[in-house]
C-alpha positions in Angstrom: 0.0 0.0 0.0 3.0 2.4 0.9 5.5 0.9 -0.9 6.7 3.4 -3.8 9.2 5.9 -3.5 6.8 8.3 -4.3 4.5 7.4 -1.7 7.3 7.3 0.9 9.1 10.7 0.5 5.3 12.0 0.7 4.8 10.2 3.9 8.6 11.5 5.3 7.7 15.3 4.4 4.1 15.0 6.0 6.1 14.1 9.2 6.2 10.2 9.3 8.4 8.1 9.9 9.8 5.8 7.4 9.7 2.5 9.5 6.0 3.6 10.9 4.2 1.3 8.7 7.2 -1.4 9.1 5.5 -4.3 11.6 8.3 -6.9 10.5 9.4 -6.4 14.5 6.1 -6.6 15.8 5.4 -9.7 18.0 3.5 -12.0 16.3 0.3 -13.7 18.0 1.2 -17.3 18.7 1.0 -20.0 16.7 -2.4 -21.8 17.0 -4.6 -19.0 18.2 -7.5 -17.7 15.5 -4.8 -14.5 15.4 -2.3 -16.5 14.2 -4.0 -18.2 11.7 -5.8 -15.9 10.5 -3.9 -15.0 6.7 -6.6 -12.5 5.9 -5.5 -8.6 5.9 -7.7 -5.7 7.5 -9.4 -3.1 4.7 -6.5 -0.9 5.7 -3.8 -3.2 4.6 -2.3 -4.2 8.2 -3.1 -7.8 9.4 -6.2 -8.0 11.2 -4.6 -8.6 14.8 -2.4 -5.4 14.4 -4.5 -2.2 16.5 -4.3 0.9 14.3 -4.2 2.9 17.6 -0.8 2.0 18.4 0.5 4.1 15.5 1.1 7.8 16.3 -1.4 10.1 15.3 0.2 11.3 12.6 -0.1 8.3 10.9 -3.6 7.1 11.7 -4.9 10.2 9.8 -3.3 8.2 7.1 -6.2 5.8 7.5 -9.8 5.5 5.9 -12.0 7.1 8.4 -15.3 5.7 9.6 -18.2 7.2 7.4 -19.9 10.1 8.8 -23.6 9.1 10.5 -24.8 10.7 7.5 -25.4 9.8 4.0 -22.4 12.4 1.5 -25.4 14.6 -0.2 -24.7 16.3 -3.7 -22.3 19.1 -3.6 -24.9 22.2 -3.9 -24.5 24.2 -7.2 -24.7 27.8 -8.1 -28.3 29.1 -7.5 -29.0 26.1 -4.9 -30.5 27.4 -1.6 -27.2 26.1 1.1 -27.8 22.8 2.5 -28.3 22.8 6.3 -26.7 20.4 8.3 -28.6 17.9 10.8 -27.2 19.9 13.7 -27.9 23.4 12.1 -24.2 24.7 13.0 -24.2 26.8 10.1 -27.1 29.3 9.8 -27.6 31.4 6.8 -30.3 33.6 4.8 -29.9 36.7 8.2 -29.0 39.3 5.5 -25.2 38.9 5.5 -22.9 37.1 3.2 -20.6 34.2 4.3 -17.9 32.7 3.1 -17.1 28.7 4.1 -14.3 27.1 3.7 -13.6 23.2 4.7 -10.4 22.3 5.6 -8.2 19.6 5.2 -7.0 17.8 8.3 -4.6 20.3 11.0 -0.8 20.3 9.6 -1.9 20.1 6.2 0.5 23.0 4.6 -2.4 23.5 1.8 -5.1 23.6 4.1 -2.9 26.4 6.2 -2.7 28.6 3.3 -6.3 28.2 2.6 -6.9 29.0 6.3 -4.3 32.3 6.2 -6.3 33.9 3.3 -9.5 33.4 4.9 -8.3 35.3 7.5 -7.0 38.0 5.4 -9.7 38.1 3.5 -12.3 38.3 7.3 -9.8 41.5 8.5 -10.1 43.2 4.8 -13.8 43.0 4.9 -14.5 42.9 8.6 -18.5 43.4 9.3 -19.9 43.1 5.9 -19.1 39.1 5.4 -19.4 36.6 7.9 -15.8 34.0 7.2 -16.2 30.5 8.5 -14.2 27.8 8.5 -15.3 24.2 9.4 -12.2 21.6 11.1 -12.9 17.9 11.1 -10.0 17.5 13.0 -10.4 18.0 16.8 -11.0 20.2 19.1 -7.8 20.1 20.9 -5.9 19.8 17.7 -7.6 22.3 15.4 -7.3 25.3 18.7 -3.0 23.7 19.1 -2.8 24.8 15.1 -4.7 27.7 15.2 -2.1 29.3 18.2 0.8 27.9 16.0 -0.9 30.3 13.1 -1.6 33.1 15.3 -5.2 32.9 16.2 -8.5 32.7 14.5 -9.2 36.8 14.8 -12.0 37.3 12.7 -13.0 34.0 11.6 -15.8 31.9 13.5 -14.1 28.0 13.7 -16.8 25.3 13.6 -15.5 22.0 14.0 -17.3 18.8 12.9 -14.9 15.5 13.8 -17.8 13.2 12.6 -18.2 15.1 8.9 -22.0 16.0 9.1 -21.5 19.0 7.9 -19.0 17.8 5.0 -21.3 15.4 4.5 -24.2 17.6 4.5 -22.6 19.6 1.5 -21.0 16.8 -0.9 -17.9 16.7 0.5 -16.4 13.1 0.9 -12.8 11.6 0.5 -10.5 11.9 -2.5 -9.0 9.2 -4.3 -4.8 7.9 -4.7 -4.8 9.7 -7.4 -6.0 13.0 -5.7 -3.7 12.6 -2.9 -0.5 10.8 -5.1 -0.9 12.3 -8.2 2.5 13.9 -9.8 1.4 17.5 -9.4 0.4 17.3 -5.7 3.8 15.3 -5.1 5.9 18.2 -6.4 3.8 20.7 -4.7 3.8 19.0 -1.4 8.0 18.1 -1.8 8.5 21.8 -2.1 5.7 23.0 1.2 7.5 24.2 4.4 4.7 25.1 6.4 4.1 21.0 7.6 2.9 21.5 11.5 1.5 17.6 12.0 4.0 16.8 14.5 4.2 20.0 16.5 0.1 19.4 17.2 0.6 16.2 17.6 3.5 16.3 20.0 1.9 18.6 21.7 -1.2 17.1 21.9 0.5 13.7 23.3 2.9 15.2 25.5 0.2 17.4 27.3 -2.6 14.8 27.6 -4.8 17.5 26.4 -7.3 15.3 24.1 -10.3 14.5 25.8 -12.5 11.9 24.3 -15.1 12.7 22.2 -18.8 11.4 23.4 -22.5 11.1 22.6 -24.3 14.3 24.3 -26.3 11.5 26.0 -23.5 10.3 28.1 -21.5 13.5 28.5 -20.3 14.5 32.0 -18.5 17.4 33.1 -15.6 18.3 31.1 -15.8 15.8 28.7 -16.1 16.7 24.9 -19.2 16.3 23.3 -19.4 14.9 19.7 -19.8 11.4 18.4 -18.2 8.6 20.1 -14.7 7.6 18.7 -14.3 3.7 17.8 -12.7 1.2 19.1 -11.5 -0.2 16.0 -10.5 2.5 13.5 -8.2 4.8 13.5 -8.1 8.0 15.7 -9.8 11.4 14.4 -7.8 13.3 16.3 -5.4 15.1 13.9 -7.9 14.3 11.3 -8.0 12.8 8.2 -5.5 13.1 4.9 -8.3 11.8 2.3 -11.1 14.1 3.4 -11.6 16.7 0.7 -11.9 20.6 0.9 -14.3 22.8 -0.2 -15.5 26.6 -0.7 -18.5 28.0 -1.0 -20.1 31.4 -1.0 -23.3 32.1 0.5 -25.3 35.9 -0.3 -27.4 37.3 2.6 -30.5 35.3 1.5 -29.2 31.8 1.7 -28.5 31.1 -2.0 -25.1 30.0 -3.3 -23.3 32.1 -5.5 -19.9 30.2 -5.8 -19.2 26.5 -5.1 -16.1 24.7 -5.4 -14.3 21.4 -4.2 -11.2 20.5 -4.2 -10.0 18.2 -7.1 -6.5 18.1 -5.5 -4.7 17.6 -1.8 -2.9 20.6 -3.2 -5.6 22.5 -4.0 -5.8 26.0 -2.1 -9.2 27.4 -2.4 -9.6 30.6 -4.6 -10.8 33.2 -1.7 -10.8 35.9 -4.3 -13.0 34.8 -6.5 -15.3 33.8 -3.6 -15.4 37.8 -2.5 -15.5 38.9 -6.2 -19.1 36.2 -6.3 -20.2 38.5 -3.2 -19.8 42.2 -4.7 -16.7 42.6 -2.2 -14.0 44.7 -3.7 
C-alpha cells in the first residue's frame, strides 16, 4: 500500500516516519490462536490482529476514516439554496454574506494557506461578510494549530470531527490519485509550512485530548461529539483523504460560488469567492 518511492518521500515530508508502517518487529500472535491463523489482511492493509491505535497520530490520519452518521449529499450548485446540516451549526439567509471554507486535516500545509487567506480576507472586509471555516480535525488539535498560526481573529471556527456538515454539502474523500498524483507530489516536496508533528507532540505530551462522546453520556468536562471507535483509526489530527471545499453564501441563503477541491494541493480561490459577493 506504501510501498513506492513516491509514496514514501510524501509520507517523510508529512512528518512520518519511514519505518512507521514497518511491523516486520512486531510480536506476532502465537502459533495456533485464530490471530495467528488468520492470513486475511484488514481493509487498511495491516493484518487484522495489528491495533491501528498503536501508531502515532500522525499516521492514523493516514487511514480510511469511519463514514460520517450521514449519507455524502450532492455538492450544492450555483443558485442552490445552502444545504443545512442535521445539527444546524451553520445558519444562513440573516441578511449577511458568508464565506465557508472546509479544511483539510490540521498540519496540512495547503489547508494552512487556505486558512491564512480566509483570515486576510475576514480583516479586509471585517463586518460586511461573515468567514467560517469548518475543522474535522479535533477540538484540541484544530485550537493547538490555530495558536501555532496566530489565532483565528476574525473567523468563527466550527468543527465537525464526525463530517455531518462535510457530508451535509457533498464533501467526501478523495482518491490515490487526488492525494498521489505527480502535481500534488511536487507541490507538497516543495511546502514548508508542515505543522503535524508540532500538534501532535503537543497534543500527546500534554494529555490535552479528551475523548469525544455522545451528548447523552457527557459528563463534566468531557467533549461532546460522536463517540470515537474502538476499531478505527483515531480522528484526532484528522484525516489526509477528506476533501476541501468553498462556497459562497449571499445574505438570502443562496449559493453564489461553489467549489471542491480536485486536489490535496488544491488551495481554495478566496478571491473569487469575494468577487461572487460584490466585495472589492
Amino acid at each position: 500500500m506504501f510501498s513506492s518511492l513516491t509514496t514514501k518521500l510524501a509520507l517523510r515530508k508529512a512528518g512520518i516516519k519511514s519505518d512507521t508502517f514497518d511491523f516486520s518487529s512486531e510480536a506476532k500472535p502465537p502459533k495456533g490462536t485464530k490471530a495467528g491463523l488468520d492470513e486475511q489482511e484488514s481493509s487498511v492493509g495491516w493484518p487484522a490482529w495489528i491495533s491501528t491505535k498503536k501508531l502515532p497520530l500522525t499516521a492514523q490520519a493516514w487511514l480510511s476514516p469511519p463514514p460520517p452518521p450521514i449519507p455524502i449529499a450532492e455538492c450544492p450548485k450555483v443558485g442552490d439554496l445552502a444545504p443545512l446540516d442535521r445539527d444546524r451549526q451553520l445558519s444562513f439567509g440573516n441578511g449577511k454574506p458568508v464565506i465557508v471554507v472546509f479544511l483539510r486535516c490540521v498540519g496540512c500545509a495547503f489547508a494552512q494557506k487556505t486558512f491564512l487567506a480566509l483570515r486576510t480576507l475576514a480583516n479586509r472586509h471585517q463586518g460586511k461578510v461573515t468567514c467560517i471555516a469548518v475543522s474535522h480535525s479535533s477540538k484540541e488539535a484544530t485550537r493547538k494549530w490555530m495558536d501555532l498560526l496566530g489565532g483565528a481573529w476574525n473567523v468563527e471556527v466550527v468543527i465537525d470531527e464526525d463530517r455531518v456538515i462535510y457530508a451535509a454539502w457533498g464533501l467526501g474523500l478523495g482518491t490515490v490519485w487526488s492525494m498521489f498524483n505527480p502535481t500534488t507530489q511536487v507541490q507538497g516536496w516543495k511546502e514548508k509550512g508542515w505543522l503535524g508533528i508540532k500538534v501532535a507532540d503537543s497534543i500527546q505530551r500534554t494529555g490535552s485530548f479528551s475523548p469525544v462522546v455522545p451528548p447523552s453520556q457527557a459528563g463534566k468536562g468531557a467533549v461532546v461529539g460522536p463517540a470515537e471507535s474502538t476499531d478505527g483509526p483515531s480522528t484526532v489530527m484528522g484525516n489526509k483523504w477528506q476533501q476541501a471545499g468553498l462556497f459562497a453564501v449571499d445574505g438570502r441563503g443562496t449559493v453564489l460560488l461553489a467549489t471542491k477541491a480536485l486536489r490535496a494541493d488544491d488551495v481554495m480561490d478566496l478571491d473569487a469567492a469575494a468577487t461572487a459577493l460584490g466585495l472589492r
